[in-house]
C-alpha positions as CSV (number, residue, x, y, z in Angstrom):
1,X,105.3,115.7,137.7
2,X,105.7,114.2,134.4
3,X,103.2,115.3,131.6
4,X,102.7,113.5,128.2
5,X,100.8,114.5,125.2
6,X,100.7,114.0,121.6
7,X,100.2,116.4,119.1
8,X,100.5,115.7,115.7
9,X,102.1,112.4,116.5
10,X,104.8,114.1,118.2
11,X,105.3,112.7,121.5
12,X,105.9,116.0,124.3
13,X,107.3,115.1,127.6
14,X,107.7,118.1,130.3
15,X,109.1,118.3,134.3
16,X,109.7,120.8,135.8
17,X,113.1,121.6,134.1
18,X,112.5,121.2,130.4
19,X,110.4,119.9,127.9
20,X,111.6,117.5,125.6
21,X,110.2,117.0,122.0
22,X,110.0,113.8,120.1
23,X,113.2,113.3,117.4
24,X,112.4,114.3,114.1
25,X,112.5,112.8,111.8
26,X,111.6,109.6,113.2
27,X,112.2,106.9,111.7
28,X,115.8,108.5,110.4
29,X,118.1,106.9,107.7
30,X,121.2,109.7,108.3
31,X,120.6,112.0,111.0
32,X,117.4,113.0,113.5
33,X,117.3,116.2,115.7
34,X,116.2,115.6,119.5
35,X,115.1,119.1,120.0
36,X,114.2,120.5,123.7
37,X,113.1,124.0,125.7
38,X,115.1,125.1,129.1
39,X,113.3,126.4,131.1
40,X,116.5,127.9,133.3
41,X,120.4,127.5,132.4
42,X,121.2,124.2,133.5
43,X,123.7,121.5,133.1
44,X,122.7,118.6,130.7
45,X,123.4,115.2,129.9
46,X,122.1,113.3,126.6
47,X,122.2,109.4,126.6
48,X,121.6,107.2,123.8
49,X,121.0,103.5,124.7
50,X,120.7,100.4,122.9
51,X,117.6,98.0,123.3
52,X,119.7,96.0,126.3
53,X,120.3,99.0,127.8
54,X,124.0,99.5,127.6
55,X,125.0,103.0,126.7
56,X,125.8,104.1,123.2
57,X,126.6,107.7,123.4
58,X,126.8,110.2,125.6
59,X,126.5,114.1,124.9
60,X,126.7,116.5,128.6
61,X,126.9,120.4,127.8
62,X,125.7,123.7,129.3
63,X,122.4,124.5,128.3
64,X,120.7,128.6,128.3
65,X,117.1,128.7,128.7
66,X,115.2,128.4,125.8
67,X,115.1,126.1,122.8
68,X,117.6,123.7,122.5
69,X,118.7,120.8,120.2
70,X,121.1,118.1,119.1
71,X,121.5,116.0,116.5
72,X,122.5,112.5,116.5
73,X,124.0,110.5,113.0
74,X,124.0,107.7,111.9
75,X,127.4,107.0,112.8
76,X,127.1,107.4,116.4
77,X,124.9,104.0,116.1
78,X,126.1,100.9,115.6
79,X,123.1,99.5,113.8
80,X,119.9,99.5,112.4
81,X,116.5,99.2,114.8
82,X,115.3,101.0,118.0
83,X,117.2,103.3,120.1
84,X,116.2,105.0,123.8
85,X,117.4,108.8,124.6
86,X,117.2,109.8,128.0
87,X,117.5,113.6,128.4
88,X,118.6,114.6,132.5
89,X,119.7,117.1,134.6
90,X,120.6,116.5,138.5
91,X,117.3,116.1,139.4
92,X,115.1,115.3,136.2
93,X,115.3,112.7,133.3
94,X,113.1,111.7,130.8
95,X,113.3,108.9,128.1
96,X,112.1,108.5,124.5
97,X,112.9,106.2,121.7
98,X,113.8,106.5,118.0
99,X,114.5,104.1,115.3
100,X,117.3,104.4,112.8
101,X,116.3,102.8,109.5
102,X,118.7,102.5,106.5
């Protein structure tokens, strides 16, 4: 079950898997961290999309439990405006946006 909060305008997302944290900063003009916690050693997959959905960039490691992050530049986007990051494993995802501003 998906759980959403907000807490001091952070968005929190959680399943059963991990939780995943809003990018900060957010807006970014160089480089935002998507931070997240494992809550067992799991394989990961990190997908940035574009506002039409086509994939931008794609990041799959090995992740311990624990906290996690990865940060995205500016040069991994093509241009300015909104952005969707989908977090996922084999059996969970979850999706938040962030802008890039410049």
């Amino acid at each position: 079950v998906l759980q959403s909060n907000s807490v001091n305008d952070l968005l929190i997302q959680s399943n059963d898997a991990f939780t995943l944290y809003q990018n900060e900063p957010n807006p970014f003009d160089n480089q935002t961290v998507i931070k997240f916690d494992v809550n067992e050693p799991s394989d990961f997959m990190l997908e940035v999309y574009d506002p039409k959905g086509e994939l931008i960039y794609a990041h799959d490691a090995y992740f311990l439990a624990g906290n996690q992050s990865i940060t995205i530049t500016k040069e991994i986007l093509p241009s300015i405006g909104m952005y969707f990051y989908k977090l996922k494993t084999k059996d969970y995802f979850i999706t938040n946006r962030m802008i890039l501003v410049r």
